[in-house]
C-alpha positions in Angstrom: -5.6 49.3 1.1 -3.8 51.1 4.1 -1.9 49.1 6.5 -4.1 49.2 9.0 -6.5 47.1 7.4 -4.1 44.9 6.0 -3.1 44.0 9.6 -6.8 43.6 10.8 -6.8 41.4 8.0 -4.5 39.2 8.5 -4.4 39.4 12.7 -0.5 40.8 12.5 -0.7 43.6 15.3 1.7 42.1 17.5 4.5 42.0 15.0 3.0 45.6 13.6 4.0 46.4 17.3 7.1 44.6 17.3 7.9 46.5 14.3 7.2 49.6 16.1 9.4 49.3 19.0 12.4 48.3 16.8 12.8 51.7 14.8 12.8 53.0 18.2 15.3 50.7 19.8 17.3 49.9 16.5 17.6 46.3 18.0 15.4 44.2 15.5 15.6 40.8 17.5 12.6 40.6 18.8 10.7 40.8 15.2 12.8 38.3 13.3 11.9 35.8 16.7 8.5 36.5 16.1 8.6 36.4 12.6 10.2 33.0 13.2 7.0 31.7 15.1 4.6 33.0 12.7 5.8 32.6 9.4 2.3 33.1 7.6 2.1 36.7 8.6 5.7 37.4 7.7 5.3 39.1 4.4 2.6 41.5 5.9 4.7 42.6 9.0 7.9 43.0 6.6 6.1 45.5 4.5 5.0 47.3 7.9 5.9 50.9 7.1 8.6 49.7 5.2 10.0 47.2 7.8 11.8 45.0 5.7 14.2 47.0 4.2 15.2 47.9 8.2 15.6 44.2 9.3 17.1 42.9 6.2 19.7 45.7 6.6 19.9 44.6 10.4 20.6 40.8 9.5 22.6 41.3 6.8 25.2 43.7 6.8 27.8 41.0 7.4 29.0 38.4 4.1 30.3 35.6 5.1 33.0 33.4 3.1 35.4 31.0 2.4 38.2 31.7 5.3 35.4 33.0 7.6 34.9 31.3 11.1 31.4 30.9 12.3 30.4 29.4 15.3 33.9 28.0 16.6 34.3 26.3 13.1 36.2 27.1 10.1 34.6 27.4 6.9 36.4 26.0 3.9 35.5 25.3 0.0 31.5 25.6 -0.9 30.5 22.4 -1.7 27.0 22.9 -2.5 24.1 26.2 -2.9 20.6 27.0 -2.9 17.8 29.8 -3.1 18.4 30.0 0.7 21.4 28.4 2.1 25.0 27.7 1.3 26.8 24.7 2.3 30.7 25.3 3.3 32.9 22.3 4.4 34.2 23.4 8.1 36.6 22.3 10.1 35.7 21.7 14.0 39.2 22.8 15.5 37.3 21.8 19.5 36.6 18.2 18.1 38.6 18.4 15.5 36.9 16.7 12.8 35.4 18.1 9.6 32.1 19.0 9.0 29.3 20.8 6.8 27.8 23.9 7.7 24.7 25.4 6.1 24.6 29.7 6.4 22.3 31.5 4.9 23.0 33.3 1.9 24.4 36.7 2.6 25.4 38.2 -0.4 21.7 39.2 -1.3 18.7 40.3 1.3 16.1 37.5 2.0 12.8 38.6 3.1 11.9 37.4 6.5 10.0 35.2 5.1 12.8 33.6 4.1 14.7 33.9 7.4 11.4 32.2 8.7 11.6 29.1 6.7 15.6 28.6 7.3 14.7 29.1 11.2 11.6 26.5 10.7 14.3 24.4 8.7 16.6 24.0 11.9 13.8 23.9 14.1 12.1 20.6 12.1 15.3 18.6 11.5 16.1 19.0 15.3 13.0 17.2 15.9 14.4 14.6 13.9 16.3 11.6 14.7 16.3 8.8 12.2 19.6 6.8 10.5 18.4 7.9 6.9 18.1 11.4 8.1 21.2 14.4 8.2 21.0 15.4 11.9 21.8 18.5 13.2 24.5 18.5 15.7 24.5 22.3 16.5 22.9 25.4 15.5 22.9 29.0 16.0 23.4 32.9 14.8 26.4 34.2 14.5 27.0 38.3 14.2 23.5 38.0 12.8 23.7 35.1 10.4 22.0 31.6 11.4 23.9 28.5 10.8 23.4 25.0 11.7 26.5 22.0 11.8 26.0 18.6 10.0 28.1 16.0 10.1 30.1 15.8 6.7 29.3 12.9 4.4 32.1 11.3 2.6 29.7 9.5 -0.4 28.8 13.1 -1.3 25.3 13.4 -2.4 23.1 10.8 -5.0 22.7 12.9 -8.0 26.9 13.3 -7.7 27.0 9.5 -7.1 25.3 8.9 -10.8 26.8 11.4 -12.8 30.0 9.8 -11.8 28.8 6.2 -13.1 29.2 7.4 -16.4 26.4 7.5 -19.4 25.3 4.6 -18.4 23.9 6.1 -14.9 21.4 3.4 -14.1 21.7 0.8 -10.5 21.4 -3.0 -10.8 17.1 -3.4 -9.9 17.8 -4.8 -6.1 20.7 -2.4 -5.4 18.2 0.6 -6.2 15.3 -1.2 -4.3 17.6 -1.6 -1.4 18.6 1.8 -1.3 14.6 2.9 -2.1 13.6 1.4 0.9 16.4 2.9 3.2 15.0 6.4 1.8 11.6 5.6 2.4 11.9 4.7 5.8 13.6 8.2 6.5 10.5 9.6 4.7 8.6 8.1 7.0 9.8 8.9 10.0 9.6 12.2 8.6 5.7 12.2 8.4 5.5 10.2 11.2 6.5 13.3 13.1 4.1 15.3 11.3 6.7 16.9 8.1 6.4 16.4 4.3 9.7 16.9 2.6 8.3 18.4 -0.5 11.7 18.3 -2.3 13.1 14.9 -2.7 15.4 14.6 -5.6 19.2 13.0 -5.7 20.6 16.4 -5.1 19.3 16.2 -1.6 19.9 12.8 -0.6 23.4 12.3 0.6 25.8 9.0 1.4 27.9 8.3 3.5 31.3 5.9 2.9 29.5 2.9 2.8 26.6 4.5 0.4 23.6 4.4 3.0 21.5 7.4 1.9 20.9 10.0 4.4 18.4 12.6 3.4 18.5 16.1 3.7 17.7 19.8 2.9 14.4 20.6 5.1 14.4 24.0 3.5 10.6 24.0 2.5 9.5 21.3 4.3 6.3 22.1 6.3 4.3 20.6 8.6 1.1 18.1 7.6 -1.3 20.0 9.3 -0.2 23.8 8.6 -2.7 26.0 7.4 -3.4 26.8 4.1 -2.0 30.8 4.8 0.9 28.8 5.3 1.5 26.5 2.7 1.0 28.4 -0.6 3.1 29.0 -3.0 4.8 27.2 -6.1 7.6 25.5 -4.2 10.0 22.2 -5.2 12.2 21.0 -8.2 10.2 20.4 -11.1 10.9 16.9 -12.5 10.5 15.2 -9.4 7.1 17.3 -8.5 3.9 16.0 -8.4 0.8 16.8 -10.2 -1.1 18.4 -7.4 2.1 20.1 -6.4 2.7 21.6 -9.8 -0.6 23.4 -9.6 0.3 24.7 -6.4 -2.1 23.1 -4.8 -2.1 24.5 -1.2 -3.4 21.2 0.8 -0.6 18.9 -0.3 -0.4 15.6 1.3 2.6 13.2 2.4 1.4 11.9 -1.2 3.6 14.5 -2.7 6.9 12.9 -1.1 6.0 9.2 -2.4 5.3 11.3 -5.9 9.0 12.2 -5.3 10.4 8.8 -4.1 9.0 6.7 -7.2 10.6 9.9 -9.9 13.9 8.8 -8.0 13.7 5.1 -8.1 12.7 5.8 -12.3 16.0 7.4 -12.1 18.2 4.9 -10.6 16.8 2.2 -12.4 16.7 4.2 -16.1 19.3 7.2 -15.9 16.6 9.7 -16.6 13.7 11.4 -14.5 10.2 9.9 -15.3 9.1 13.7 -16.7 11.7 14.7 -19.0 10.8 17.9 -21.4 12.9 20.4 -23.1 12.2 23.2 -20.6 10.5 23.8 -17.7 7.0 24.7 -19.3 7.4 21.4 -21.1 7.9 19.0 -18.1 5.4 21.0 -16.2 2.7 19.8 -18.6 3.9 16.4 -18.7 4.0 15.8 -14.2 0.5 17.3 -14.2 -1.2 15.6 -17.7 0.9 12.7 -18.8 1.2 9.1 -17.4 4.3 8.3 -16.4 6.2 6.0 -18.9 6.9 2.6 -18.7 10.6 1.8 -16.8 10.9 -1.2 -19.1 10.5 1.0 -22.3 14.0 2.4 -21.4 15.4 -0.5 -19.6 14.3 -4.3 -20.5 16.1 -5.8 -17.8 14.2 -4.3 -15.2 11.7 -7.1 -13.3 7.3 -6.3 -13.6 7.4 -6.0 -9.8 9.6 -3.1 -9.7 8.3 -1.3 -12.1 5.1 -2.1 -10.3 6.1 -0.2 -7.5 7.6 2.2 -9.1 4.6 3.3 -11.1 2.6 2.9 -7.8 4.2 6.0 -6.5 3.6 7.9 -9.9 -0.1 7.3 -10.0 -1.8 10.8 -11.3 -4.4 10.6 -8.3 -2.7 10.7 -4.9 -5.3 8.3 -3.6 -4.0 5.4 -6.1 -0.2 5.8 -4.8 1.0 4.0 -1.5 -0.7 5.3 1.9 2.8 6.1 3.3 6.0 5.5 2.8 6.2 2.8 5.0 3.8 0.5 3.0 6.5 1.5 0.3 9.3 0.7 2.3 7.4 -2.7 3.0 7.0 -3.6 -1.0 10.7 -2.9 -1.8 11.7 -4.9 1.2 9.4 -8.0 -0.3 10.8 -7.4 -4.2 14.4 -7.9 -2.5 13.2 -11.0 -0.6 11.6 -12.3 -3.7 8.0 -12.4 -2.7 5.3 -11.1 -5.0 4.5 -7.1 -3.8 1.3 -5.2 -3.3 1.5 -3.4 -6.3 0.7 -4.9 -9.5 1.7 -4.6 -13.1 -0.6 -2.2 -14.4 -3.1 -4.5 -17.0 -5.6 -2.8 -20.2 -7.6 -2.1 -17.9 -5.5 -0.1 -15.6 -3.7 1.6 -18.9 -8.1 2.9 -20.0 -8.4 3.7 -16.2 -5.0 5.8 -15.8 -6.3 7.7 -19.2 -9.8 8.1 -18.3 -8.4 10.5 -15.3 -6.5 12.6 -17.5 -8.3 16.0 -17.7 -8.0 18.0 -20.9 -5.9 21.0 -21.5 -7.0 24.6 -21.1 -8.9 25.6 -24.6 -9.3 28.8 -26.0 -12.2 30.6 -24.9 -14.4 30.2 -27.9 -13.6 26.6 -28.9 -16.5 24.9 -26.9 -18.8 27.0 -28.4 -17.9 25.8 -31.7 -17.6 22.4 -30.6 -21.2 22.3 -29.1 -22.4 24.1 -32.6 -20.9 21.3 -34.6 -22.4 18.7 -32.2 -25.7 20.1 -32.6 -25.5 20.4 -36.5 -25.0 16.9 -36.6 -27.7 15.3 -34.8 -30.2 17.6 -36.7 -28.9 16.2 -39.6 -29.2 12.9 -39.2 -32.2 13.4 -37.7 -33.4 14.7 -40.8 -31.7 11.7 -42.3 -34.1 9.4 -40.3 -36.8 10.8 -40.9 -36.5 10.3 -44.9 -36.0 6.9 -44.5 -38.7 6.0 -42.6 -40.8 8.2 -45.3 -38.9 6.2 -48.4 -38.2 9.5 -49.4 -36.2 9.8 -52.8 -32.5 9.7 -52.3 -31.6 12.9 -53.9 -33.5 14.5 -50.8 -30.6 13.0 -48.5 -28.0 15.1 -50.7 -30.4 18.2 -50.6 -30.2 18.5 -46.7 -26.9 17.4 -46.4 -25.1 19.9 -48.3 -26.2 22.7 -46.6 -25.5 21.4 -43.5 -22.2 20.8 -44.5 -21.7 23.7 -45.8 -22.7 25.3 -42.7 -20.1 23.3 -40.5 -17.3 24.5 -42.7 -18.6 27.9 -42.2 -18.3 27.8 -38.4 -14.8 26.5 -38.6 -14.0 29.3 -41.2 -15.6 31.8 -39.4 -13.5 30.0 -36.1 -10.1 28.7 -37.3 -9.6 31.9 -40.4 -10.6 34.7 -38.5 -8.9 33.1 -35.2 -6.0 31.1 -36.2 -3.2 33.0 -35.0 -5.0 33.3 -31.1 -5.7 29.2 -31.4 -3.8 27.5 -29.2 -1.8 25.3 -31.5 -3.2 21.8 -29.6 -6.9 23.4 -30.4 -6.0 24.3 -34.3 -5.3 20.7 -34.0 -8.3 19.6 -33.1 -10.6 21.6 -35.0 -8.4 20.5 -38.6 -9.5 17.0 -37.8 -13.2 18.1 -37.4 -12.9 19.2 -40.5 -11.5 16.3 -42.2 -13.9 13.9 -41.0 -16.6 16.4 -41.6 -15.3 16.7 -45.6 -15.3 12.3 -45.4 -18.9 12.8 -45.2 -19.2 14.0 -49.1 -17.1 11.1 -50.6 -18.6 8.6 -48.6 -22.0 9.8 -49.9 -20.8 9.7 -53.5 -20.1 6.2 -52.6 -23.3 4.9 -51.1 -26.0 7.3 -52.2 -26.9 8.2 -55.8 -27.8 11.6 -57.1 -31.5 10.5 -57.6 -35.2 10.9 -57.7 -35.9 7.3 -58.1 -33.8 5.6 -55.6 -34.6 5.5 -52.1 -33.0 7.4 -49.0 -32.5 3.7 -47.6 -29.2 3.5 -49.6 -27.7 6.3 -47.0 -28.0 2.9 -44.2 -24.8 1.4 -45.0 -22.7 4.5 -45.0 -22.7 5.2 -41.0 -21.3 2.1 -40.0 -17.7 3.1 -41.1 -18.7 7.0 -40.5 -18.8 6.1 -37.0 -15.6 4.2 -37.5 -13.6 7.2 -39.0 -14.8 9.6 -36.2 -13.6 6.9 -33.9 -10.6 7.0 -35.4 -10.2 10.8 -35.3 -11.0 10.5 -31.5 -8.5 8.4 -31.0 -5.4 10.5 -32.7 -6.6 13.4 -30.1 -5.8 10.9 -28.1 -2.3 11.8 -28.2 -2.3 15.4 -28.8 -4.8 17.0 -26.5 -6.7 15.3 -24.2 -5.6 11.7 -23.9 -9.1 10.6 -22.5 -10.2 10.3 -26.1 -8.5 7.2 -26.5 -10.6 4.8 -25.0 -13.8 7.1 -26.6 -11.9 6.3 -29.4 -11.3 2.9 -29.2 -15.2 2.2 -27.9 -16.8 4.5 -31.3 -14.7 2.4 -33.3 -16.1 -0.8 -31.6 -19.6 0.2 -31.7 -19.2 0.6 -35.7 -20.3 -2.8 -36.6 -23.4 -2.5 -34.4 -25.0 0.0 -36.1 -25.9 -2.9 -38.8 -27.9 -4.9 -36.4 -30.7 -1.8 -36.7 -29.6 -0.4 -39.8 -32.7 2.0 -39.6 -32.3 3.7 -36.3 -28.5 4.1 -37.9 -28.6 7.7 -38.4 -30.0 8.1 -35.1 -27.9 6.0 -33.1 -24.6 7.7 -35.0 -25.8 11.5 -34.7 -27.1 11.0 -30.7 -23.2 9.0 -30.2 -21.0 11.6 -32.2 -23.2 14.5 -30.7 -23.2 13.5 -27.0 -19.6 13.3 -27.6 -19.2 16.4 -29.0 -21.1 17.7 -25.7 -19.2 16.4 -23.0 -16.1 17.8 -25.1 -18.0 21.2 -25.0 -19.1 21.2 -21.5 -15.5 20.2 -19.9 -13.7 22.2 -22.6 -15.8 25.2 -21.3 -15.8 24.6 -17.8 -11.6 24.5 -18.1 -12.1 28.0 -20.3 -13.9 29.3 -17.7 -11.7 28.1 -14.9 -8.7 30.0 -16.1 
């Protein structure tokens, strides 16, 4: 696509002309200003007849270091670093007092893109002005490289603060609700002034001498109501993420930040983050499919309220975590002051409800087909089934229809799991190995119940579904905790509807191949429907 059209596009002609007049002029100001103001059309104007290469050269022929002074201030030792910025301790010799200075980093080019969001970063924490907030107390560009002063915490920064308590790392339950609350409150003014963090974690919340926690690093914060242009993008540390922000999600919510808040209070209260994996790909899947964990499986000590809370902020469904984190804020105040909070140990019924949301994982392409296959197969069997008894056919006709049938499910999982094995997802081979053990139960539990005779009748098969329906409830159930965890409590109610196949013992086969096949087909239709969606 030429660039023309990439700029009709995406509405860019004034920085296309901004562009233009700055390969004349050499003097590239005007475009990173603009640039500044609109960030979502950044990437577009960079790549401008190869723009970016000219302002990043502009910007960033200058390295700045240890020794350096910037601003009027001194920059000593590094005491901290990320994608963007670098943090330098600085000396103030006007005011003489100490200080910390973010630059941005020099010693590679950022795309203006990235100049953008460090400019948005000084702009939004200047609108800030709250005691649990890092204020700004100057900014500006020096020889091309924008800076902003902070006042220099002594307490260093959370995630320090732990690590230096030893193994142990974990706060006494009010001292980490005390300190929850002061952090919400920041968060709130925050969105109260229209900004969602979208990367709290220890790292970025820092203390001062007397341990109040101030928080800080508004590098990708953005504002509530930017547009979607603006927002996308996979951005954030990973174990303190939520779901809808691990999919990259582009209409995130202030939802995100309480997401964050109850990860950090399962920290301080257990020494380890709610979502902990072995990589990144790992903990990934567990923010956006697992429930969070108990805090009291890790730590006994810790009192039902707070964990309460706690899991309140971790719900899966942004809706079912605090409105803001003021009403947060609020419940930590009243677990200090002893009173009973708003959040609630989670019950049963909130551990089937929290399950019953979690959606199943991506599945090969073909598995719903032989899902729905098998599903079908056995309601036409047992169909077949019922139909014999009501005609007091001989029994021998029950073992006449059902070993072909059976024969033909183990062929579509040959034909499936043999010829396709190695391109199976190994959470789908899973699944389809227990398919076929409870389909190869069927054969014993006939030997048991039904004799291999003409003179017998097909009504001996009756007794047999009962714990058929039991077994495949049980099957459902160890999926449970494998693939899609939604198949516990499908699980739990096939294996509690066993008994009552007895009460009607000859609608049995019909009652266990409609339940086992309408199960079969909602496993097909949202196991294609997530193939599809890939």
């Amino acid at each position: 696509m030429s660039d023309d059209s990439t700029l009709d596009r995406t509405g860019t002609h004034a920085g296309a002309a901004l562009v233009d007049r700055a390969k004349d002029s050499g003097d590239w100001k005007a475009v990173v200003d603009w640039i500044a103001e609109h960030p979502q059309h950044a990437e577009d104007v960079a790549q401008y007849h190869g723009g970016v290469k000219l302002v990043t050269k502009a910007l960033y022929s200058p390295t700045v270091r240890s020794g350096h002074t910037i601003g009027g201030i001194e920059l000593k030792e590094i005491l901290g670093s990320g994608a963007m910025g670098m943090v330098y301790r600085g000396y103030d010799s006007v005011l003489r007092r100490e200080v910390a200075v973010k630059v941005v980093r020099t010693e590679h080019a950022l795309s203006p893109l990235e100049l953008a969001r460090f400019e948005l970063e000084r702009e939004l924490v200047a609108s800030l002005g709250h005691a649990n907030i890092v204020p700004v107390l100057s900014s500006g560009n020096a020889d091309g490289v924008p800076y902003m002063v902070m006042p220099l915490l002594a307490g260093g920064s959370l995630a320090a603060w732990l690590k230096a308590l030893g193994p142990d790392r974990r706060l006494d339950p009010k001292t980490a609700a005390r300190m929850m609350r002061e952090i919400a409150l920041g968060v709130h003014h925050a969105h109260d002034r229209g900004l969602i963090h979208r990367d709290l974690k220890p790292a970025n919340i820092l203390l001062d001498a007397d341990q109040k926690p101030l928080i800080a690093d508004f590098g990708i914060a953005r504002r509530v109501d930017a547009t979607l242009t603006e927002t996308a993008g996979f951005a954030g540390t990973v174990p303190y993420m939520a779901p809808e922000q691990a999919r990259a999600e582009k209409d995130l919510t202030k939802a995100v930040d309480i997401h964050a808040l109850g990860a950090i209070l399962f920290e301080l209260l257990t020494g380890r983050t709610p979502f902990a994996g072995g990589d990144v790909a790992e903990i990934l899947h567990r923010v956006m499919h697992e429930q969070a964990p108990l805090v009291r499986t890790f730590r006994r000590d810790v009192p039902a309220d707070l964990e309460a809370i706690c899991l309140m902020c971790l719900e899966k469904n942004p809706g079912q975590r605090y409105p803001s984190a003021l009403t947060l804020a609020e419940d930590l105040d009243r677990f200090v002051m002893g009173e009973a909070p708003v959040a609630r140990p989670p019950g049963f019924w909130d551990w089937l409800r929290q399950l019953s949301r979690t959606k199943p994982d991506k599945l090969a392409n073909e598995s719903w087909r032989v899902t729905a296959w098998l599903g079908l197969l056995i309601l036409l069997t047992n169909i077949g089934v019922y139909a014999m008894v009501k005609a007091s056919s001989p029994a021998i006709w029950v073992w006449a229809s059902n070993i072909p049938m059976g024969l033909t499910q183990y062929g579509i999982l040959w034909w499936y799991m043999l010829r396709r094995f190695r391109s199976v997802a190994a959470v789908d081979r899973h699944s389809l190995i227990m398919a076929a053990g409870a389909i190869g139960v069927y054969n014993p539990l006939m030997a048991i119940y039904v004799p291999f005779s003409t003179s017998e009748s097909a009504r001996t098969v009756l007794p047999m579904f009962p714990p058929m329906l039991a077994i495949c409830g049980l099957c459902f159930f160890i999926l449970g905790s494998t693939n899609w965890s939604r198949f516990f409590p499908i699980g739990i109610v096939l294996m509690a509807a066993a008994p009552l196949l007895t009460i009607r013992p000859e609608i049995a086969p019909l009652l266990y191949g409609g339940i086992v096949a309408g199960v079969l087909g909602y496993w097909s239709y949202v196991s294609r429907d997530s193939s599809i969606s890939r």
